[in-house]
C-alpha positions, 0 to 999 in steps of 0.5 A: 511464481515471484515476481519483479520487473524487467527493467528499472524506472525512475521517477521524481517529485516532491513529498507530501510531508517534506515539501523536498523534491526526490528522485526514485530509481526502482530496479529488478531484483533476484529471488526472495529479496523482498522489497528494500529501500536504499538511501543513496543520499547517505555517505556510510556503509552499504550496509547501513543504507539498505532498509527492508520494508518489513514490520520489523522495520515500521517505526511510529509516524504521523498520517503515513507509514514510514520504516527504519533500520538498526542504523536509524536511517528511514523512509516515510510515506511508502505506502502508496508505493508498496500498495502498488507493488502488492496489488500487482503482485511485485514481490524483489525490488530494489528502490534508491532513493535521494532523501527519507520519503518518497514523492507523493506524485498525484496523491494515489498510486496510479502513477507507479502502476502506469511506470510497473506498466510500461517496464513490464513484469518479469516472472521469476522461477521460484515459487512465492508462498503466502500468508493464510490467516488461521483465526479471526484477530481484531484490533480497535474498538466500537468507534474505530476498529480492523477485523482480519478472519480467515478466507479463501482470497484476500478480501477487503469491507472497508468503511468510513463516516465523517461529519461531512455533508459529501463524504458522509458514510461510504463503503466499498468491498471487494471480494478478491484484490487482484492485479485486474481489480486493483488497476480498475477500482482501486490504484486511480483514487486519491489522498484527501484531507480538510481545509479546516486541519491544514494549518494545525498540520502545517504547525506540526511540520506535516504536508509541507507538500501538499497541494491541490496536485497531490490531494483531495481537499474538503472544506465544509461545503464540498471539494477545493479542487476543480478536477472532479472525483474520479470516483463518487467513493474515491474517499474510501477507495483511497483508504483500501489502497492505504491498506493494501500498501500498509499489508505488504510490511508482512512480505508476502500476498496475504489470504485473509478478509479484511473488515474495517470501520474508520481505520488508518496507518495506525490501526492496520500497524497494530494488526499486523504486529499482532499477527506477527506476535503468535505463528498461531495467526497465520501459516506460509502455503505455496500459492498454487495450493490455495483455493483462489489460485486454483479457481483462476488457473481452472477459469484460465482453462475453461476460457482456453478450451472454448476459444 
């Protein structure tokens, strides 16, 4: 069944791009509302205000996904937010939000875990249907590319490669992201960035709130910040959470594998516009009917009979 919150939570700080300090309410929703976003900062219709993260909203924006409406009113750096949401499985809220991007908080999405978490979880009485991916679509090349083939679960293989003496090469895969492997592998890891690029990225008028609270920093030799990883990979687990989030524009949980080398907001953006271009990509089921559904509420019973 769907699924939304109990009650609402709020939650402020400053973004990453902006350097602006926002504050976010984030309230239950009914039935097939989706995720929406409302500039609560602007003086015009209601109408105008609301901003429905979809992939017909997702506009062109530097090192985050922002969305924007037929009023040309916008939110960036959602990402980590909508990641949140879509790893544990929050399909209707309404977020009001005092300015055009929300907080990075500390650079992962734990945070937004932590606050779904001590709300609670409301299941709702409508069914929740999902994307299953019907045929293999690829987009990229062989420097940089995103692979989504069809499969019983959504999967993720994702790696990356930096000439950097820590990062390196890493990979991690994960058979099925659910609520559970999502919490314990995933929402904990961090946004990061080079030392060598802050300035250039200053000058671009980029992470203007950035800092050692919010991010990961390299220089050439190893990490800036005296907090340690959380993770020896916490790189590319960050990069899974990014897609995660990135994913959610579809609206709905998606059952699919995705394969990725070296990607990013951009690549996952071109993905989804072409899964979105031929309905031949993809079909709606009801969740109960696949496969992953069924062996989980099969595993649910086993357990029970036993105990």
């Amino acid at each position: 069944m769907q699924r939304t919150l109990k009650k609402s939570f709020s939650f402020s700080g400053v973004c990453l791009h902006s350097g602006k300090g926002t504050n976010v309410t984030v309230h239950p929703a009914p039935a097939d509302t989706g995720i929406k976003f409302k500039r609560v900062d602007l003086k015009t219709s209601s109408e105008e205000i609301i901003i429905d993260a979809t992939i017909e909203n997702l506009v062109k924006s530097q090192l985050c996904t922002s969305i924007q409406n037929v009023h040309g009113n916008k939110v960036g750096t959602i990402e980590h937010l909508m990641s949140a949401f879509n790893g544990l499985g929050i399909d209707n809220v309404l977020i009001d939000i005092d300015s055009d991007e929300i907080p990075i908080l500390d650079g992962s999405s734990k945070p937004f875990v932590d606050l779904i978490d001590q709300v609670g979880i409301k299941v709702l009485k409508t069914p929740r249907q999902i994307i299953k991916v019907l045929r293999p679509i690829m987009f990229g090349d062989k420097e940089s590319y995103i692979k989504l083939t069809p499969a019983e679960t959504f999967s993720v293989d994702y790696a990356i490669s930096y000439d950097h003496s820590l990062l390196n090469n890493q990979r991690f895969s994960i058979d099925s992201i659910n609520e559970n492997s999502y919490r314990e592998l995933i929402s904990n890891s961090r946004t990061f960035g080079f030392k060598k690029d802050v300035d250039m990225l200053l000058e671009r008028g980029l992470i203007k709130g950035g800092s050692l609270n919010n991010a990961i920093l390299l220089d050439s030799t190893g990490v800036v910040n005296e907090e340690e990883l959380r993770h020896p990979d916490e790189f590319v687990r960050h990069k899974i959470l990014d897609l995660i989030g990135d994913i959610f524009l579809l609206g709905r949980p998606v059952e699919g594998h995705f394969e990725v080398f070296c990607g990013g907001h951009s690549l996952t953006h071109e993905l989804l516009k072409t899964i979105t271009s031929d309905q031949a990509n993809w079909k709606l089921i009801d969740e109960n009917s696949s496969t992953a559904h069924q062996a989980i509420v099969k595993s649910q019973r086993e357990i029970s009979a036993a105990i």
